[in-house]
C-alpha positions, 0 to 999 in steps of 0.5 A, spaced: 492 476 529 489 479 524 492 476 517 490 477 510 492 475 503 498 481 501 497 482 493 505 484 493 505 476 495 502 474 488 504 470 482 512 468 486 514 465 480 515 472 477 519 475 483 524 468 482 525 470 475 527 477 476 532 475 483 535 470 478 538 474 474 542 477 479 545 471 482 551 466 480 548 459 478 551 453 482 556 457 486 561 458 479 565 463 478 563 470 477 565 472 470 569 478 469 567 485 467 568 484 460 566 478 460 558 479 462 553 482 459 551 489 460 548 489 466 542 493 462 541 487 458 540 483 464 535 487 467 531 488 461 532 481 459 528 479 467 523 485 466 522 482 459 521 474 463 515 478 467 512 481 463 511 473 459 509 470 466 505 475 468 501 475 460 500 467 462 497 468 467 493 473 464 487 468 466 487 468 473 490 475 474 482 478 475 480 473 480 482 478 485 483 485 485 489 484 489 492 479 484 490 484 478 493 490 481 500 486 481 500 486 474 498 492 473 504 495 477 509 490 474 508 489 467 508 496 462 505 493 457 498 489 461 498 496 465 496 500 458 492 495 456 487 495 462 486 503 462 480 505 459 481 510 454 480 516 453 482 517 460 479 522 465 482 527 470 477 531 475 481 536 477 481 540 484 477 546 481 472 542 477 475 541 471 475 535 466 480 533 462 483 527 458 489 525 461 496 524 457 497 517 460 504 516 457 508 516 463 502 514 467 505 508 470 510 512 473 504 515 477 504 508 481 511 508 484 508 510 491 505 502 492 513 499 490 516 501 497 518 498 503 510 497 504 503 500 503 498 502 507 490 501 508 485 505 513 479 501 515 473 504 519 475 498 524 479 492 525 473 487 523 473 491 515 481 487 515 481 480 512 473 481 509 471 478 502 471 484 497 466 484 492 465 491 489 465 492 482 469 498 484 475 499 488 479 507 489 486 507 491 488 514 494 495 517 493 496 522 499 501 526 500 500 529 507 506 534 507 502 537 501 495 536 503 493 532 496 489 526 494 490 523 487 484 518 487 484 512 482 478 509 480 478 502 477 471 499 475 470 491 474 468 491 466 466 484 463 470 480 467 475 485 467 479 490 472 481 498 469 483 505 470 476 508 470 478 516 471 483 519 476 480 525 481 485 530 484 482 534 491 485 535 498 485 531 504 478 533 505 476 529 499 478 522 502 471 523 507 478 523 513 480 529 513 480 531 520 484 524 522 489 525 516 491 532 517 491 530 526 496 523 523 500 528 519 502 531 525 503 525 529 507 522 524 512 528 525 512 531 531 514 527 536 512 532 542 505 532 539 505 524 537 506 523 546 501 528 547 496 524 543 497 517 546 493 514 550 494 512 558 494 506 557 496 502 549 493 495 548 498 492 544 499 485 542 506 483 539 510 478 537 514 475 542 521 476 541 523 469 543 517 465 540 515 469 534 509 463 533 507 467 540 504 473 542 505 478 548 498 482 549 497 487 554 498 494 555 503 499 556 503 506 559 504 511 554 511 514 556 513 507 554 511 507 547 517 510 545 520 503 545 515 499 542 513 504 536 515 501 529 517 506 524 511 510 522 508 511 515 510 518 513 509 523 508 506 519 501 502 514 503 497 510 500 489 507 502 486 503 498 478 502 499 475 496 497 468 499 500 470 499 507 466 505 511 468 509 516 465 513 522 467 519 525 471 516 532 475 511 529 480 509 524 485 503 524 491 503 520 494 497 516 502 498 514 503 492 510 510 489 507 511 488 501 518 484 501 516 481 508 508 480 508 509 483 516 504 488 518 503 493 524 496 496 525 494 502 528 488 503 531 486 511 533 480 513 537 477 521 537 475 522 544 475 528 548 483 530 548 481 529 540 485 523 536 489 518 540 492 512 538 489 507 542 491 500 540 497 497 536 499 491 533 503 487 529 
């Protein structure tokens, strides 16, 4: 099973912070309405306690891009702080302009879901050391055909929001396989046509989730094996991973659970197939 550290996984004591404020301490009784504070109050005073922890660890947060990234999405004011002023956006048709970055933050919302995806040119790319002094997360909308790339560079020790880029999907360097995996995702006749015969997967066992069952299925059987399928706006985040023209694997990560599924997809004769999955 491949693993890696999962940057939502970070800095726990945050997360404690924020959950604590919405429970009861030591089973007492809950206060009444008109005895609690505004539940407003409660939210902004955990926000607050984050946004402190968060400043503490300031230190340590540029160890990783991982690690940098959760604060950056957490924390308002550390957010402001790493943009490199002014902002550039690139637009589709070439232009360049500075970018209000006043609601900024609220860009970033599509990396706070139930989980986040990463494409990589093979499995071997998941787990690799990142050591590049740049990394570009994609904000794709596959209903619409767009990307809104952000580029954050390594300055000084220090990551930032370097410049923002829009195109379509083409834009990527993978846009054969995303307008293919737009359809596959939706479509559930097409998404049978292009599975292929057979699947390798490796899953949990369901009664010993320390082993793994490994093997492979026909393709009418993937329909109870599938998990629910990255739609819509999804996210790759490119740490320098390169691709080929005949492969792409795609990493679906958890952001509450650290579970991951990995879709593995092959362009053959037929065109794109799902070859492989694995959780």
């Amino acid at each position: 099973m491949l693993m890696r550290m999962k940057w939502l996984g970070v800095l726990p004591v945050i997360l404690t912070i924020a959950l604590s404020a919405c429970r009861n301490e030591g089973g007492r009784k809950a206060p009444s309405v008109e005895e609690s504070e505004p539940i407003d109050t409660l939210l902004t005073d955990s926000v607050s306690e984050m946004e402190e922890e968060i400043e503490e660890t300031v230190d340590r947060i540029d160890g990783t891009f991982d690690d940098f990234l959760y604060a950056f999405i957490h924390s308002r004011r550390f957010f402001y702080k790493r943009i490199r002023y002014p902002l550039t956006l690139h637009k589709i048709d070439g232009e360049e302009i500075s970018m209000e970055t006043s609601n900024l933050h609220d860009e970033f919302t599509f990396l706070e879901g139930d989980y986040y995806t990463v494409l990589y040119g093979d499995v071997h790319q998941i787990g690799e050391e990142h050591k590049d002094s740049t990394v570009r997360i994609e904000r794709i909308d596959l209903d619409n055909g767009v990307v809104r790339s952000f580029l954050f560079c390594r300055e000084e020790g220090e990551w930032r929001l370097c410049r923002v880029q829009d195109g379509g999907l083409d834009m990527t360097g993978l846009g054969d396989f995303l307008n293919f995996y737009s359809r596959f995702s939706t479509d559930s006749l097409f998404q049978m046509q292009h599975v292929a015969q057979p699947v390798s997967i490796s899953i949990i066992d369901p009664d010993d989730d320390s082993m793994y069952i490994e093997g492979t299925i026909d393709a009418e059987q993937w329909g109870s094996f599938c998990p629910e399928l990255p739609r819509g706006v999804i996210s790759n985040i490119r740490y320098g991973q390169g691709y080929g023209a005949y492969q792409v694997v795609m990493e679906k990560c958890g952001t509450a659970n650290g579970l991951q599924d990995i879709f593995t997809f092959q362009r053959e004769g037929r065109g794109w197939q799902l070859t492989a999955y694995e959780n």
